[in-house]
VMD Tcl script that draws the C-alpha trace (Angstrom):
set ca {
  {36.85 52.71 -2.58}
  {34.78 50.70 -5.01}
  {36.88 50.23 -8.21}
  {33.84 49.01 -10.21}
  {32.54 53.06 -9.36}
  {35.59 54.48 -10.01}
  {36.12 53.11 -13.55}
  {32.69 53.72 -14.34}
  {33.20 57.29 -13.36}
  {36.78 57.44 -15.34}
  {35.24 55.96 -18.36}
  {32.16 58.68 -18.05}
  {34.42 60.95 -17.74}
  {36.67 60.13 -21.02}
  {33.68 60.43 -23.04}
  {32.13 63.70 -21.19}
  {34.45 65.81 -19.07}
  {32.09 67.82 -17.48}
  {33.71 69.26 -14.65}
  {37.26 69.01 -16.73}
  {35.40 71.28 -19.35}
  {34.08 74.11 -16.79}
  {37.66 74.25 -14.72}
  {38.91 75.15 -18.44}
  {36.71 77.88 -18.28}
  {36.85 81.66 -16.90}
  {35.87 81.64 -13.61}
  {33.10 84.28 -14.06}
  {31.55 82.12 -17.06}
  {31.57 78.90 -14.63}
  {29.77 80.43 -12.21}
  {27.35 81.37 -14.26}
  {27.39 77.72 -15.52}
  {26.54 77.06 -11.80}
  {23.50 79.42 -11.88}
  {22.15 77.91 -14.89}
  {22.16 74.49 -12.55}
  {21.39 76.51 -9.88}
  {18.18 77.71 -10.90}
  {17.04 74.51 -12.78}
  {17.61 72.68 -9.13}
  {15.53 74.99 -6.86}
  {13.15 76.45 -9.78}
  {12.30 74.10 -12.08}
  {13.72 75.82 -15.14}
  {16.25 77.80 -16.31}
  {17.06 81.64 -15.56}
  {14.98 84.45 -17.41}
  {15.88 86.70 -20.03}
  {16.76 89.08 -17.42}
  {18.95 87.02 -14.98}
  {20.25 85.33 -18.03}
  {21.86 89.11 -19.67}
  {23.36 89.90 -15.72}
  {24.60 86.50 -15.82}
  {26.72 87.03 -19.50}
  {26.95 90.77 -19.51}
  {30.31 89.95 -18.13}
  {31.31 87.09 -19.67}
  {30.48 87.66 -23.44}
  {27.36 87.35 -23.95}
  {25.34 85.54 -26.46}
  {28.92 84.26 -27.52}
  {30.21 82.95 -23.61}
  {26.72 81.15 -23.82}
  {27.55 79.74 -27.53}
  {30.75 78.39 -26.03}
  {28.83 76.57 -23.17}
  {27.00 75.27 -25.64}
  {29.44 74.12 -27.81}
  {31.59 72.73 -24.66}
  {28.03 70.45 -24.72}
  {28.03 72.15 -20.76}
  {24.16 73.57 -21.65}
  {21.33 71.66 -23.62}
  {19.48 73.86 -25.93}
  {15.95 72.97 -27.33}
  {15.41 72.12 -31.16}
  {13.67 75.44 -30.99}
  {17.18 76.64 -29.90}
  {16.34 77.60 -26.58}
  {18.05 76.98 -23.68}
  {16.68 73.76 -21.91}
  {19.33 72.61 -19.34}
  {22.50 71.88 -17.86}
  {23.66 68.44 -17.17}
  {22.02 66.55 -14.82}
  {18.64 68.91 -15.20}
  {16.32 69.82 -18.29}
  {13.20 71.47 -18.88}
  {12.53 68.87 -21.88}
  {10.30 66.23 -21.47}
  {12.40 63.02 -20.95}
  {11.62 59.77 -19.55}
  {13.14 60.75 -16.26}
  {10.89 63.01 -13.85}
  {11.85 64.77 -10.65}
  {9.05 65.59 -8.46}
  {9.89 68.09 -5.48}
  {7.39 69.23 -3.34}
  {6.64 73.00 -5.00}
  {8.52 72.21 -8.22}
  {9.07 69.56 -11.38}
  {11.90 68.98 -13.42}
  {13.38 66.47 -16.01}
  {16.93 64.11 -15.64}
  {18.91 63.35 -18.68}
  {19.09 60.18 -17.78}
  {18.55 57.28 -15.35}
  {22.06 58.42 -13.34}
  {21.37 61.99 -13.75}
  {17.73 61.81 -11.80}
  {20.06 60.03 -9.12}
  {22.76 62.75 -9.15}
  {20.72 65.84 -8.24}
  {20.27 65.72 -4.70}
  {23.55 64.09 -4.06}
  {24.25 67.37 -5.61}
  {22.28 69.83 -3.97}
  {20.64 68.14 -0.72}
  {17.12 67.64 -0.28}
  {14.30 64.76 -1.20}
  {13.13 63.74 -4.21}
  {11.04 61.49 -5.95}
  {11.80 59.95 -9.40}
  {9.15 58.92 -11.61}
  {10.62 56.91 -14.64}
  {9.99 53.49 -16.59}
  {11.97 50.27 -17.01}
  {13.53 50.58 -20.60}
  {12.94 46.70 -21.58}
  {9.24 46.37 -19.69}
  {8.03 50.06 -19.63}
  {6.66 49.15 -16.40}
  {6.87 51.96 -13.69}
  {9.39 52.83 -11.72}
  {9.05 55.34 -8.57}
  {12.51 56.08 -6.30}
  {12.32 58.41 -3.41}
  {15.75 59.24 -2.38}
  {17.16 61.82 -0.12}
  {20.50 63.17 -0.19}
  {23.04 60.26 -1.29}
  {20.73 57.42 0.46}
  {17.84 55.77 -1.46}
  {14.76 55.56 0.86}
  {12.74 53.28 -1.19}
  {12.05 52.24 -5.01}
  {9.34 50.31 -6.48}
  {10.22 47.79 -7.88}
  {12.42 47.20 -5.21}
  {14.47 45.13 -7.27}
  {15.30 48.20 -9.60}
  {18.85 48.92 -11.26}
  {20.27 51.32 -13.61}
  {22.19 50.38 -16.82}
  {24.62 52.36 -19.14}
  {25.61 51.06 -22.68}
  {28.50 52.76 -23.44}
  {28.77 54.57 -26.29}
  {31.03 57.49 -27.31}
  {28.55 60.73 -27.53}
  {27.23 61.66 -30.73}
  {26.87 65.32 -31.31}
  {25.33 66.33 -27.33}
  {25.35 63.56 -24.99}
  {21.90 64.12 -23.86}
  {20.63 63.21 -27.12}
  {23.24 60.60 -27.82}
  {24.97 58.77 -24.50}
  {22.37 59.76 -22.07}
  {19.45 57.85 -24.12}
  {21.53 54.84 -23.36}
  {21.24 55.01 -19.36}
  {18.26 53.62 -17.85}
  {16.32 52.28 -15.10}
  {15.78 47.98 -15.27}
  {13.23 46.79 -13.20}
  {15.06 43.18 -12.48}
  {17.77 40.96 -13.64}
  {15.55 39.50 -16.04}
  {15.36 43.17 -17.72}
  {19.03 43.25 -17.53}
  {19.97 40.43 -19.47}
  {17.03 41.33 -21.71}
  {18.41 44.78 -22.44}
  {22.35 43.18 -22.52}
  {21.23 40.92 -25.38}
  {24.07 38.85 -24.48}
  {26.69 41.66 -24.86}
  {28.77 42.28 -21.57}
  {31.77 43.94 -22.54}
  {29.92 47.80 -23.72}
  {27.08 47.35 -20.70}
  {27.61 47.97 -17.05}
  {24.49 47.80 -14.19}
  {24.79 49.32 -11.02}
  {22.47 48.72 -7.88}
  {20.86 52.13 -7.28}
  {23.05 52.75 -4.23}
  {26.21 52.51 -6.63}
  {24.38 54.59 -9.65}
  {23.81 57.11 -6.76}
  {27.67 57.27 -5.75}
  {28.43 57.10 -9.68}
  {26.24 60.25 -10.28}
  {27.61 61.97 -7.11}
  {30.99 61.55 -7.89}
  {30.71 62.58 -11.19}
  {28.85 65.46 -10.92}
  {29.51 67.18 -7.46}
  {32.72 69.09 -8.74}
  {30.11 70.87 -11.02}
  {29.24 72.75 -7.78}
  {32.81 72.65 -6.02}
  {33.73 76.34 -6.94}
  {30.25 77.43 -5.55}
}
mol new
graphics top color blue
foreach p $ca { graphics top sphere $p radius 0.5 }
foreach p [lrange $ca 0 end-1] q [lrange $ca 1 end] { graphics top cylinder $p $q radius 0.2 }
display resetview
């Protein structure tokens, strides 16, 4: 086992125990967790009113969904709707996932690689370099990466203890580098608090974080 991946996904998970977080919670509220990721994967967006009260009748509510929230296991908008569920939003981020009858958004550069890992099926990724803002387009499948342009493309976390929610804190600070040369440019010289990943490791990184999400499904 690769023990560059498996700090990575220790350290990740210090600063945002996802899966530690729903295990802590009632089994009937995770599962509804679930749904919420559910339906963002194979819809595009989150459940409806109406799915949304069967989902919490049970559970508590408008308060079992507050405690998601404040468990930083949901995303709401700044109109305080909800938007998400870690890996998947309906905001408009830098990271695009194009399925053939559907669009949604990643979090981040290792989120948009996490999802079908996740859930199975192809995708295609439409992002930008963070240092160049040049395009970058990887179609992946499952767990393997079928192609990416530029071919040469990485992703790159700066670590940083989340501020508030990590997806507007920690996840702004993983991103897609088009080259090496974009890599040192976005390091600045600082090692220690940056780590880059080819995209076949920021694939197992996402999976491995992120799979127990689904493993009381």
């Amino acid at each position: 086992m690769n023990d560059f991946i498996s700090n990575a996904v220790d350290r990740l998970n210090g600063q945002l125990p996802l899966a530690a977080r729903q295990r802590g919670l009632p089994p009937a509220l995770a599962k509804a967790h679930r749904a919420i990721l559910g339906s963002l994967y194979s819809r595009g967006r989150v459940p409806e009113a109406a799915e949304m009260e069967r989902l919490f009748t049970d559970v508590g509510g408008e308060a079992a969904l507050a405690e998601l929230r404040r468990l930083d296991l949901v995303v709401f908008s700044k109109a305080g709707e909800l938007a998400g569920a870690y890996p998947m939003t309906t905001e408009t981020t830098p990271h695009r996932l194009v399925f053939p009858d559907r669009e949604v958004y990643a979090m981040c550069a290792i989120d948009a690689l996490s999802v079908t890992p996740m859930f199975g099926g192809e995708v295609e990724i439409r992002s930008r370099c963070r240092v160049t803002g040049e395009a970058v387009v990887i179609h992946q499948r499952d767990e393997r990466i079928l192609c990416a342009s530029p071919g040469t493309t990485m992703a790159g976390v700066r670590w940083q203890s989340p501020c508030g929610h990590a997806a507007h804190s920690l996840c702004m600070e993983m991103v897609f580098l088009k080259d090496n040369d974009a890599v040192e440019a976005w390091r600045g010289g600082a090692v220690e608090h940056h780590s880059v990943f080819n995209l076949p490791d920021a694939v197992e990184f996402g999976a491995r974080f992120f799979k127990p999400l689904l493993a009381g499904a």
